[in-house]
Every structure is written in C-alpha cells, then in structure tokens.
C-alpha positions in Angstrom: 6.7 11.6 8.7 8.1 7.8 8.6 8.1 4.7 10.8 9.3 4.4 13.9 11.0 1.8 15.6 12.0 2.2 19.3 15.1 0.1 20.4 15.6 -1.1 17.3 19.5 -0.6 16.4 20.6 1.8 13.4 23.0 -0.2 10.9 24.3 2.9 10.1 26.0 3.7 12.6 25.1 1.1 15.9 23.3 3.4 17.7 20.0 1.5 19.5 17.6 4.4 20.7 14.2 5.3 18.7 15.0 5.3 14.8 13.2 6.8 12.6 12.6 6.1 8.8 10.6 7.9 5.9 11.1 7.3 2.2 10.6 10.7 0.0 10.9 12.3 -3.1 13.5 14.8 -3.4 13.0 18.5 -5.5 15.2 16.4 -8.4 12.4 13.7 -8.2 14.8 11.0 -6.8 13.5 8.7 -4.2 15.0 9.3 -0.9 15.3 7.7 2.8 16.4 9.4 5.2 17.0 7.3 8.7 16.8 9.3 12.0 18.7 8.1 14.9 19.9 9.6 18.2 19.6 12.7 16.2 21.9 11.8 13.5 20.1 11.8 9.7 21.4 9.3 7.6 20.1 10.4 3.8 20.4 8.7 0.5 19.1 7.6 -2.8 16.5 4.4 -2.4 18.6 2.8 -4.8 22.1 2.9 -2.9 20.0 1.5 0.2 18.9 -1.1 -1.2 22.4 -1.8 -2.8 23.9 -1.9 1.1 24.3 -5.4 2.1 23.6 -4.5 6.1 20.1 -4.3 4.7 17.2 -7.0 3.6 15.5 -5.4 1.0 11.4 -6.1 -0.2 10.4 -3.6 -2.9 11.9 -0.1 -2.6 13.3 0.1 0.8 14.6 -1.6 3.8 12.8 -4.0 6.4 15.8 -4.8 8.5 14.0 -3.0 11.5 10.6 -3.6 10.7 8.1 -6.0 9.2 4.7 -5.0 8.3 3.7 -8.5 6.8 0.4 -9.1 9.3 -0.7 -5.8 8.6 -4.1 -4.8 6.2 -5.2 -1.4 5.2 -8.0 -0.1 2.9 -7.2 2.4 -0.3 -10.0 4.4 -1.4 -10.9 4.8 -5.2 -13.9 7.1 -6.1 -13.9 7.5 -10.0 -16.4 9.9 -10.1 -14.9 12.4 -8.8 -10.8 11.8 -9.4 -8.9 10.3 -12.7 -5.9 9.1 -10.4 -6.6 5.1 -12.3 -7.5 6.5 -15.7 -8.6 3.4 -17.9 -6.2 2.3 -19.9 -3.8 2.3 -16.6 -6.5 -0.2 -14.8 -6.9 -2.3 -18.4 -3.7 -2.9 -18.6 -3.4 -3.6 -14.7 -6.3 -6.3 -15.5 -4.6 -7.9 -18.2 -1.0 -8.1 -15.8 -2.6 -9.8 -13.0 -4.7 -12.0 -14.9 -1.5 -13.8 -16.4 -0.3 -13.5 -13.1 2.2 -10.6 -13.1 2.0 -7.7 -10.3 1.2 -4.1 -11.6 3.1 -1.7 -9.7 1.6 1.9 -8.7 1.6 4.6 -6.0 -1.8 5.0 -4.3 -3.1 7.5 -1.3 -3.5 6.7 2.0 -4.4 10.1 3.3 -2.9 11.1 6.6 -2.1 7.4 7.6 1.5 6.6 8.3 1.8 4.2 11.4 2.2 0.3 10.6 2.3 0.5 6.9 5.5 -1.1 5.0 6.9 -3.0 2.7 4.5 -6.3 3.1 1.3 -4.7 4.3 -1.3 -6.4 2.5 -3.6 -3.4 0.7 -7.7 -3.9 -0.6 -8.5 -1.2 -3.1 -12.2 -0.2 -2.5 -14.1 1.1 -5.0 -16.3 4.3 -3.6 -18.9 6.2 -5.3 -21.6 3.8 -7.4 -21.1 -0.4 -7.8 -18.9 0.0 -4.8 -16.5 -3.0 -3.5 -13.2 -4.4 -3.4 -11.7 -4.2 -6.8 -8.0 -4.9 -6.5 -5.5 -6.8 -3.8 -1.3 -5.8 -3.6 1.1 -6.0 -1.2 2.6 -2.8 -0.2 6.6 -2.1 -1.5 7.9 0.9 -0.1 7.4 3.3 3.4 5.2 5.8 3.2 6.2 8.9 1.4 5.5 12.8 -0.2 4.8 13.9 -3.5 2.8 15.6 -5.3 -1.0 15.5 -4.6 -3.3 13.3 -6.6 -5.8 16.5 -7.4 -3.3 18.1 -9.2 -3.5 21.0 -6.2 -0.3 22.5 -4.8 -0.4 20.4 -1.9 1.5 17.5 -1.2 -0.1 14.1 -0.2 0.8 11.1 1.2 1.6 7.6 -0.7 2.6 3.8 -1.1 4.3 2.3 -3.9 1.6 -1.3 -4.5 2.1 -4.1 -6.3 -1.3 -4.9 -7.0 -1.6 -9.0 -7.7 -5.1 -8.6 -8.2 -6.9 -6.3 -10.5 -10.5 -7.4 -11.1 -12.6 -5.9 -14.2 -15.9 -4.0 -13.3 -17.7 -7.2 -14.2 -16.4 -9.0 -11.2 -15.6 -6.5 -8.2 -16.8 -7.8 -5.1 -19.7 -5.9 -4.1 -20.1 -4.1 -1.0 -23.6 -5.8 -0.5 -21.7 -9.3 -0.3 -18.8 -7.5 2.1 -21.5 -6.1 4.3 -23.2 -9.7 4.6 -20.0 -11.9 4.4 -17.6 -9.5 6.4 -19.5 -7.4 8.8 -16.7 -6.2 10.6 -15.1 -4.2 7.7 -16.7 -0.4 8.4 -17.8 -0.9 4.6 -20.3 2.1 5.3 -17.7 4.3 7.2 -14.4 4.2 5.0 -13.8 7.7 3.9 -10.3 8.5 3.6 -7.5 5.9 2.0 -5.0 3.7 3.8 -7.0 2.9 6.8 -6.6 -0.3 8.7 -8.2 -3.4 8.9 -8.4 -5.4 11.7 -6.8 -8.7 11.7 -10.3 -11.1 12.0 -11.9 -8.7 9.4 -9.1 -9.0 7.1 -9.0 -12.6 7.5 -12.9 -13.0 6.8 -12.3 -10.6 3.9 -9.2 -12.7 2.6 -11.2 -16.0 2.2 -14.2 -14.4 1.0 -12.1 -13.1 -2.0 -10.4 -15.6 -3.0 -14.0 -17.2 -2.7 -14.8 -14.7 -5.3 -11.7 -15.4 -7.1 -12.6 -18.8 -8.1 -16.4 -17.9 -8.5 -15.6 -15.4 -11.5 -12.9 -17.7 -13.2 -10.1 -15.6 -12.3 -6.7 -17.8 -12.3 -5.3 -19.3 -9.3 -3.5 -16.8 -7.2 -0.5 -17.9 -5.2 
C-alpha cells in the first residue's frame, strides 16, 4: 500500500526507477514512511523525514516526488450507524474553522489509495438522513494503516485532514441542492469514503460551496 511514482528519482539514495511511498503506523504507534526503491526500503519516523532538508514537506510527509494539489475525493460520514466524529469532536471542529483555524483529524477512505496526498482537496459527505457536504480540508499525509474505525480487529485505511470548513447541522449543504447545482457528483451512488471527484464536478461543487458559504454567514474563507 502507498503511492507510486515511476521515474521519479529516490533522494535517498539516487536511484530513478518506480518508487514507492506509504506512511504507517508502527506496533509502538509511531508514524512511519517507508520509501521503496529498486528494491531497497528506506524506513523512518515521519518526524526525522520531515526534518531532512532533501525533502519539501506539506503536513506529515514528503511531496518532493509527488503533488496531489488538483486532486478531489469524497469522505463518507454516516452518524447513524458509526460514532467515529462524536459531538463534542465536530463542536469544537465548528468553532476552529469558524475563527478560521484548521481542525486536524484522520478520516476513512476505504480501499482508496491511488492519487491521494498531501494537498488533495477532501468534501466530507454526510450519509444517512439530512444528507450533504458538511466539511472541506485539504489532505496532510499519504495514505496509511491503523486501527479500524468500528473498533473491529481489522485494520483500515486513512488520511490525516485539516478540515478548514466545518459547517453546523443548520447549514450543511443539502444533497437536494448538490443534485440540482452539481449533477455530476454521483450524490446517489457514493458508498464507500475517499472516492474521487472529477475535476469539472469538483469545480461546480467548489463554487457552489463557497456560494453556500456566504449564504449562511459563514466568514470569509481564504
């Protein structure tokens, strides 16, 4: 599991042949990265990676073979049938991004892996009943393993989000307004989190947000 990067040169050690790299969390809980090249493994802490100035650094890991900032996905969130944003969690995530400060949190994105990094914009969709769009973040780290959501012993798959949106129940955008406003979303056909959107559907859905933003009084975003 990771992102891979053909041709792209390892500044490890200079070898240009298909790289691999996956961010993970070790049995001590650490955050690891492990990079993969011409099948040499390269593994250490996130926070000596970033530290190495042969790498440009956005959130948790490195983007100095890959940039992920044109790319959209869709997280899930169904809160009748999982606590994984309990309450006070999404309060206080309200509160942050209304004064204009990021709240930072790992979400699902199922079995997706390919073209999601540090940069990838991310739309929170509300499942279940009053469906919508209920929080936008940029994604900070490469996908990685930990501990599933459900509480199960399986493992699941995740990205670290700084969410700069966090809307109150009061004003998500509803999916009856997505459905009209962006048609090209799949609003009736997004099951599983961390599923792309395409670039003119995330582009409709951009401006009909911020649309949104200034119809419910929330602050200016930048």
């Amino acid at each position: 599991m990771g992102i891979a990067m053909t041709g792209a040169a390892c500044q490890r050690c200079g070898e240009t042949n298909e790289i691999e790299v996956e961010q993970y969390v070790a049995d001590d809980g650490r955050r690891m990265v492990r990079v993969t090249c011409h099948q040499i493994v390269h593994e250490e802490p996130v926070e000596t990676h970033m530290e190495d100035p042969r790498y440009a650094t956005v959130g948790d890991v490195s983007t100095s073979t890959a940039g992920f900032g044109d790319t959209a996905i869709v997280c899930t969130w169904n809160p009748d049938l999982a606590d994984d944003l309990p309450d006070e969690q999404r309060a206080a995530a309200v509160d942050a991004t209304r004064s204009g400060e990021p709240a930072r949190f790992d979400w699902s994105i199922g079995t997706h892996r390919h073209n999601i990094g540090p940069g990838t914009t991310a739309w929170l969709f509300r499942q279940g009943n009053e469906r919508g769009i209920v929080a936008r973040g940029r994604v900070a780290s490469l996908p990685f393993e930990d501990a599933h959501w459900d509480g199960s012993e399986r493992s699941a798959r995740y990205v670290t989000v700084d969410w700069h949106v966090m809307l109150p129940d009061a004003d998500v955008l509803a999916v009856d307004v997505l459905l009209e406003d962006v048609p090209d979303g799949n609003w009736n056909g997004r099951y599983q989190s961390g599923s792309p959107i395409g670039p003119s559907a995330h582009r409709d859905l951009d401006a009909r947000f911020e649309r949104h933003l200034d119809e419910v009084g929330w602050p200016a975003t930048n």
